[in-house]
GUMIRO-160360 format. One record per residue: residue number from 1; residue in one letter; z, y, x of N, C-alpha, C in turn. Coordinates in Angstrom, 3 decimals. Example, Ala and Ser with C-alpha at 12.3 -4.5 7.8 and 13.67 -1.06 7.14 Angstrom:
BEGIN
+-----+------+----------+----------+----------+----------+----------+----------+----------+----------+----------+
! seq ! type !     n.c3 !     n.c2 !     n.c1 !    ca.c3 !    ca.c2 !    ca.c1 !     c.c3 !     c.c2 !     c.c1 !
+-----+------+----------+----------+----------+----------+----------+----------+----------+----------+----------+
!   1 !    A !    7.800 !   -5.690 !   13.190 !    7.800 !   -4.500 !   12.300 !    7.800 !   -3.300 !   13.200 !
!   2 !    S !    7.080 !   -2.250 !   12.850 !    7.140 !   -1.060 !   13.670 !    7.870 !    0.030 !   12.900 !
+-----+------+----------+----------+----------+----------+----------+----------+----------+----------+----------+
# end
This chain:
BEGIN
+-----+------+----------+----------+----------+----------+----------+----------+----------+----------+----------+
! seq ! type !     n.c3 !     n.c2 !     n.c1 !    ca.c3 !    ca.c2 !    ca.c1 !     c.c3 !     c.c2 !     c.c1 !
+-----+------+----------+----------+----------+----------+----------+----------+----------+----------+----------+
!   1 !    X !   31.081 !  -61.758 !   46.071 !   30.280 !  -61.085 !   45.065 !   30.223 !  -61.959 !   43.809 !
!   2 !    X !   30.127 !  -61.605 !   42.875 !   30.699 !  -62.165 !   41.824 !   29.024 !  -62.218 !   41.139 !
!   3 !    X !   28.693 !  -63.368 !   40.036 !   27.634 !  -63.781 !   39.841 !   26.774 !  -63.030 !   38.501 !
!   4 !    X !   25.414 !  -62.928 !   38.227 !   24.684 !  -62.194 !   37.497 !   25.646 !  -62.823 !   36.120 !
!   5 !    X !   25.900 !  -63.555 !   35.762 !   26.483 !  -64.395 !   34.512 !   27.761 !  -64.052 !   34.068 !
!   6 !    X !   28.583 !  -63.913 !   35.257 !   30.160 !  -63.437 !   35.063 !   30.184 !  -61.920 !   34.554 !
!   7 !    X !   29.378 !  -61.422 !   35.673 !   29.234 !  -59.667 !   35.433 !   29.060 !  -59.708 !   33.697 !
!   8 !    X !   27.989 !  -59.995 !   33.233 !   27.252 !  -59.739 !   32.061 !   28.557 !  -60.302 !   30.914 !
!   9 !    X !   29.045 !  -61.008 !   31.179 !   30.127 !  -61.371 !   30.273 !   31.325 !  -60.227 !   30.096 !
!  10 !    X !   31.090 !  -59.304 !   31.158 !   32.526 !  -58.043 !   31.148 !   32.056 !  -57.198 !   30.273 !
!  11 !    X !   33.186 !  -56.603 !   29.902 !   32.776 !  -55.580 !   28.779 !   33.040 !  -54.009 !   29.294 !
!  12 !    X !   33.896 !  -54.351 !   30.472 !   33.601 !  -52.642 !   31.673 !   33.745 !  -53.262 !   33.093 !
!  13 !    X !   33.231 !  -52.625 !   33.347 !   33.235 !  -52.311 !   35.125 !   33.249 !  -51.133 !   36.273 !
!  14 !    X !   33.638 !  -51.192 !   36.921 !   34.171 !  -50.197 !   37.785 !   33.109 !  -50.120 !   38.988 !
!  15 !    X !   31.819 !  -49.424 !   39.256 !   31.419 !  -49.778 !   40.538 !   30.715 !  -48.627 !   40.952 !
!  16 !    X !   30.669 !  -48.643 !   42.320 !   30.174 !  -47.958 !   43.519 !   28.681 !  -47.700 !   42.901 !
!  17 !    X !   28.038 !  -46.596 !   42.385 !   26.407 !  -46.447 !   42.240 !   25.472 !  -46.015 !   43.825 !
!  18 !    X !   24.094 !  -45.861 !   43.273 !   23.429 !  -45.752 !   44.657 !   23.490 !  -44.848 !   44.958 !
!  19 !    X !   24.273 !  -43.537 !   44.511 !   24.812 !  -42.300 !   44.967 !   26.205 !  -41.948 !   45.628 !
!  20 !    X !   26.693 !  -43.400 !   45.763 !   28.067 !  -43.371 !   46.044 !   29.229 !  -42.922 !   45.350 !
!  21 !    X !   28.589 !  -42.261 !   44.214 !   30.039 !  -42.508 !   43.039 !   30.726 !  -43.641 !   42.050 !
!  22 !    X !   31.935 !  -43.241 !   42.036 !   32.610 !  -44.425 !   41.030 !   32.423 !  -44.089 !   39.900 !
!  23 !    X !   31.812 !  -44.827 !   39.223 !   31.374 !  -45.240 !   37.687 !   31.946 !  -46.048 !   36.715 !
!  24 !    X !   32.007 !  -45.570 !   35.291 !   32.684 !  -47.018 !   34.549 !   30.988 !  -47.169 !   33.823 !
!  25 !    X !   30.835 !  -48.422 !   33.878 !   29.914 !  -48.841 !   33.220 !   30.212 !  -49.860 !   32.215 !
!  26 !    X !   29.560 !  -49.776 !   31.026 !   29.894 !  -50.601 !   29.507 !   28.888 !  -51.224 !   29.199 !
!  27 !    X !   29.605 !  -52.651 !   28.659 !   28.685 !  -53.829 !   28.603 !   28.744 !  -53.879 !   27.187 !
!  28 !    X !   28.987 !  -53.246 !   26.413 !   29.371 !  -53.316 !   25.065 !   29.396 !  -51.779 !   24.563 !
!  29 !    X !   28.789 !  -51.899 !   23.102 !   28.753 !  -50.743 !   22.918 !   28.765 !  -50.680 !   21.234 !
!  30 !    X !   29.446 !  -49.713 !   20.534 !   28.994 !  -50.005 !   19.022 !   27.453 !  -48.571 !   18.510 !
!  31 !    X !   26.614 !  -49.136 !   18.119 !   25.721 !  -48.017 !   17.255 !   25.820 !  -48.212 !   16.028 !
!  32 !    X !   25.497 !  -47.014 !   15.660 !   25.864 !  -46.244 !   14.518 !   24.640 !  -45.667 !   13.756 !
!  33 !    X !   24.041 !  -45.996 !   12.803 !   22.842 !  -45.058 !   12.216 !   23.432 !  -45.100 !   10.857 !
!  34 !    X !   22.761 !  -43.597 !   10.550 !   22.585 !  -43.772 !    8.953 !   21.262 !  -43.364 !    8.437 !
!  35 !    X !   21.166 !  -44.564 !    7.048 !   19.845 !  -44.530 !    6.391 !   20.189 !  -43.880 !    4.752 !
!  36 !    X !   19.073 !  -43.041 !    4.940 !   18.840 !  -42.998 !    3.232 !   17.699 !  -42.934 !    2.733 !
!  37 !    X !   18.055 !  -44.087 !    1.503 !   17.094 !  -44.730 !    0.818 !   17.230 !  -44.280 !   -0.460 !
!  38 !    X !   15.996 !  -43.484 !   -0.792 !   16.152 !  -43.332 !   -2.356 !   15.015 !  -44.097 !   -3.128 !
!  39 !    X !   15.348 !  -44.638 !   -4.390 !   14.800 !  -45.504 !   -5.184 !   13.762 !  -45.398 !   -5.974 !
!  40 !    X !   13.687 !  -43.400 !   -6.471 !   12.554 !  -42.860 !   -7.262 !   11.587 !  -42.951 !   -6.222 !
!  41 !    X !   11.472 !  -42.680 !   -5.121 !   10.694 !  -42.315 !   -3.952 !   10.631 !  -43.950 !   -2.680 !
!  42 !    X !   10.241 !  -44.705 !   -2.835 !    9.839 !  -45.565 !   -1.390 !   10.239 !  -45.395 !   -0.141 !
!  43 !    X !   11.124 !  -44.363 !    0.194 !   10.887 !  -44.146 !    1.690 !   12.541 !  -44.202 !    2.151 !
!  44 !    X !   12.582 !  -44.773 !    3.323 !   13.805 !  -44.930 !    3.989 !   14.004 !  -44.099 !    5.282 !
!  45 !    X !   15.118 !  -43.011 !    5.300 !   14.666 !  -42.092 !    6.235 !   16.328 !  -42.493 !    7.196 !
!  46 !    X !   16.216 !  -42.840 !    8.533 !   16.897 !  -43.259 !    9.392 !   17.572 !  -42.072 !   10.368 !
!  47 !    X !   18.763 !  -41.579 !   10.058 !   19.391 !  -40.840 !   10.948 !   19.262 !  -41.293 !   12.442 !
!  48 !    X !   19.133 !  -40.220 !   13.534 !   19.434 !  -40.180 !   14.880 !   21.096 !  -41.376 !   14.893 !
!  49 !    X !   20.984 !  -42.514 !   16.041 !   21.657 !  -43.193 !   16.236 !   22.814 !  -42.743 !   17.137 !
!  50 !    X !   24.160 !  -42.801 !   16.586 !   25.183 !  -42.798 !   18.044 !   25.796 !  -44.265 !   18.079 !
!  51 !    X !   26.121 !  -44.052 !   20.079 !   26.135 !  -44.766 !   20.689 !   27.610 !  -44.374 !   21.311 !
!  52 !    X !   28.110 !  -45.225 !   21.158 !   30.112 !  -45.259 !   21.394 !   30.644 !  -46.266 !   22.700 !
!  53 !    X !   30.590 !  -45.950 !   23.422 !   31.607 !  -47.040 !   24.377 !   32.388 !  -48.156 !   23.725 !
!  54 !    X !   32.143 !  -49.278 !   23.934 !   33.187 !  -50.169 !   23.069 !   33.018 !  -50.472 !   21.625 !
!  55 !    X !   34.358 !  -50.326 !   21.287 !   34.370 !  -49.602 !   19.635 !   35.271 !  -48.780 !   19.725 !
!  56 !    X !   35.070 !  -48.047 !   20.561 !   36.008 !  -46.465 !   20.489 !   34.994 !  -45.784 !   19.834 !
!  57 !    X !   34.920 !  -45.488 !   18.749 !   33.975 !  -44.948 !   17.980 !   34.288 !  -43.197 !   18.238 !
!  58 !    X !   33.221 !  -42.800 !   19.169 !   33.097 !  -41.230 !   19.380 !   33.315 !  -41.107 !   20.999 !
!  59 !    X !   33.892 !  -42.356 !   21.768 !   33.845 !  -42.228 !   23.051 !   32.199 !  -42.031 !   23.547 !
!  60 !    X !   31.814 !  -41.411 !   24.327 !   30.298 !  -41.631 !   24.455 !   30.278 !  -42.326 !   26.026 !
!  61 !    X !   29.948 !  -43.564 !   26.450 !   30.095 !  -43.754 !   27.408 !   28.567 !  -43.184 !   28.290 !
!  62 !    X !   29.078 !  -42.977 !   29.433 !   28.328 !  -42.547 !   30.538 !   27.162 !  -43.107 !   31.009 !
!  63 !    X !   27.362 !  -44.529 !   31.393 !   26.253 !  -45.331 !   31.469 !   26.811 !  -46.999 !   30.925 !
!  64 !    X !   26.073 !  -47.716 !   30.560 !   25.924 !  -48.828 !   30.287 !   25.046 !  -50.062 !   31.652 !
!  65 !    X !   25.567 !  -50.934 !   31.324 !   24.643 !  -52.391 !   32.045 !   22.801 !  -52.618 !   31.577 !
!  66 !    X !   22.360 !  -52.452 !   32.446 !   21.208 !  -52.808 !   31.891 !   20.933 !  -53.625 !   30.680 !
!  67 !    X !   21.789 !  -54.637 !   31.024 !   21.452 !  -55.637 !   29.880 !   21.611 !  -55.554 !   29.074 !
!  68 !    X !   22.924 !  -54.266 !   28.761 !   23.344 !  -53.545 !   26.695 !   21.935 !  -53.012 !   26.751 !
!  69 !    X !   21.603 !  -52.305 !   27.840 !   20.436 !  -50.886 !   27.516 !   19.119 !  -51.610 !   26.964 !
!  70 !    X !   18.960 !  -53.393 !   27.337 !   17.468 !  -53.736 !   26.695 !   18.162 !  -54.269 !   25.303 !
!  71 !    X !   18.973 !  -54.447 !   24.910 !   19.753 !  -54.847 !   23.880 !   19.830 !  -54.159 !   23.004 !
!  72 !    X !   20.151 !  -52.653 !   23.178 !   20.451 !  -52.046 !   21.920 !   18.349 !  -51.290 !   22.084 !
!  73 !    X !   17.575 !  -51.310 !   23.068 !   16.639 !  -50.834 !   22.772 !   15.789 !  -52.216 !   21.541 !
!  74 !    X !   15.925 !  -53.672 !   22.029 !   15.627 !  -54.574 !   21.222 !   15.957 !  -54.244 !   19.982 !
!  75 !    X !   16.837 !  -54.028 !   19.870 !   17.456 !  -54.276 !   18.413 !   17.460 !  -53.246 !   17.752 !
!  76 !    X !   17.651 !  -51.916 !   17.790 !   17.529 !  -50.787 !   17.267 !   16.653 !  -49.408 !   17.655 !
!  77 !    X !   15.358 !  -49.961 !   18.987 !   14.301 !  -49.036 !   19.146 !   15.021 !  -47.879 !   19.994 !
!  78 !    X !   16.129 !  -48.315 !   20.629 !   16.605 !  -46.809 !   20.818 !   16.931 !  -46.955 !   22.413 !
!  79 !    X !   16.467 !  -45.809 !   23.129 !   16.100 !  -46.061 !   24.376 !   17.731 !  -45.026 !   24.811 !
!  80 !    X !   18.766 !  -45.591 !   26.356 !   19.993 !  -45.182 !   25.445 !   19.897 !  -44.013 !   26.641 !
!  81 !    X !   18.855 !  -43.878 !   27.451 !   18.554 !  -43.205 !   28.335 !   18.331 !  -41.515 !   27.392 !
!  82 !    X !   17.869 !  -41.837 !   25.940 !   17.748 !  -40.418 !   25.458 !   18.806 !  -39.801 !   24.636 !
!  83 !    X !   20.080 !  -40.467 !   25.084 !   21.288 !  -40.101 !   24.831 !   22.129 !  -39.833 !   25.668 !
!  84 !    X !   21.238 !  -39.165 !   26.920 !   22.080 !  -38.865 !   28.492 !   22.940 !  -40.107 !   28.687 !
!  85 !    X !   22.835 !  -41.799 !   28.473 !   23.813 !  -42.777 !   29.266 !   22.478 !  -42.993 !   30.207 !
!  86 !    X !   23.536 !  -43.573 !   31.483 !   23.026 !  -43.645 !   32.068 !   22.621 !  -45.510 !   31.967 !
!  87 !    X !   21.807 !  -45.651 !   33.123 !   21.535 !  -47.374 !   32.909 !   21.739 !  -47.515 !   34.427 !
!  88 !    X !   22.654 !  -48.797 !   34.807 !   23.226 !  -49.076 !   35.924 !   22.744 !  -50.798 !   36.161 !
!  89 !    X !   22.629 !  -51.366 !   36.951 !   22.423 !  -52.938 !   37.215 !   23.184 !  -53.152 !   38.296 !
!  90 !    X !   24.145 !  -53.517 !   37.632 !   25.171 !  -54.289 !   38.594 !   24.849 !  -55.637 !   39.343 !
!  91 !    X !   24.002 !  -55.986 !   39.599 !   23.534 !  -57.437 !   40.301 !   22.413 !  -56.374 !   41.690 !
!  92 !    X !   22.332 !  -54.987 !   41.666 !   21.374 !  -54.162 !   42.353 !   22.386 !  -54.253 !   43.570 !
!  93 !    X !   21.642 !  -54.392 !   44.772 !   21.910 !  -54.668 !   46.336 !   22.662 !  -53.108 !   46.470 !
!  94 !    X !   22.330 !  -52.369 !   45.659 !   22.680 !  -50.554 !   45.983 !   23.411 !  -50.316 !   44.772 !
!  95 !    X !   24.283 !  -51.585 !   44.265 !   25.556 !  -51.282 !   44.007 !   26.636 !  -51.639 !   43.569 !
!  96 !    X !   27.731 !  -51.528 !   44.033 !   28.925 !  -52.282 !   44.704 !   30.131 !  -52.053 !   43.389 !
!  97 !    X !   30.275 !  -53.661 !   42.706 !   31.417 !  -53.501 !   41.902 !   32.647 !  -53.900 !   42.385 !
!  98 !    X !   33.579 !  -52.990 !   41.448 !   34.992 !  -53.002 !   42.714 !   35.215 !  -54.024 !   41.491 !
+-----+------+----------+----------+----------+----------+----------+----------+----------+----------+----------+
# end
């Protein structure tokens, strides 16, 4: 079994979930927002964020590693669970990376 440290360093993985399907899960991911800011007016209004597998920009991956999912919620508020990915933890006893 390969260690919490190594895993987190991959940028995909292939593994067994607690439903018994094969999954690709992504450790990496590019987001995407757009803002507009106008100058007469104060206010900065933030487009809905996408979320790309990789930098295949438009791939939508399926689920991600936990550890992108507190990552991109840290950093950009965005929970990636409300973009149908799923969130997977590969170091979880219930589930098996090939």
């Amino acid at each position: 079994m390969r260690s919490a440290k190594e895993l987190r360093r991959l940028d995909r993985l292939s593994v067994i979930d607690e439903d018994g399907d094969e999954r690709e899960v992504f450790g990496w991911a590019t987001v995407q927002r757009t803002s507009t800011v106008r100058g007469s007016n104060p206010v900065v209004d933030h487009g809905e964020p996408t979320i790309s597998a990789g930098d295949a920009i438009g791939m939508d991956p399926e689920a991600v590693t936990h550890w992108l999912a507190e990552e991109i919620e840290h950093e950009f508020g965005v929970d990636v669970r409300d973009h149908d990915i799923d969130v997977i933890d590969p170091t979880s006893e219930e589930v098996d990376v090939l």
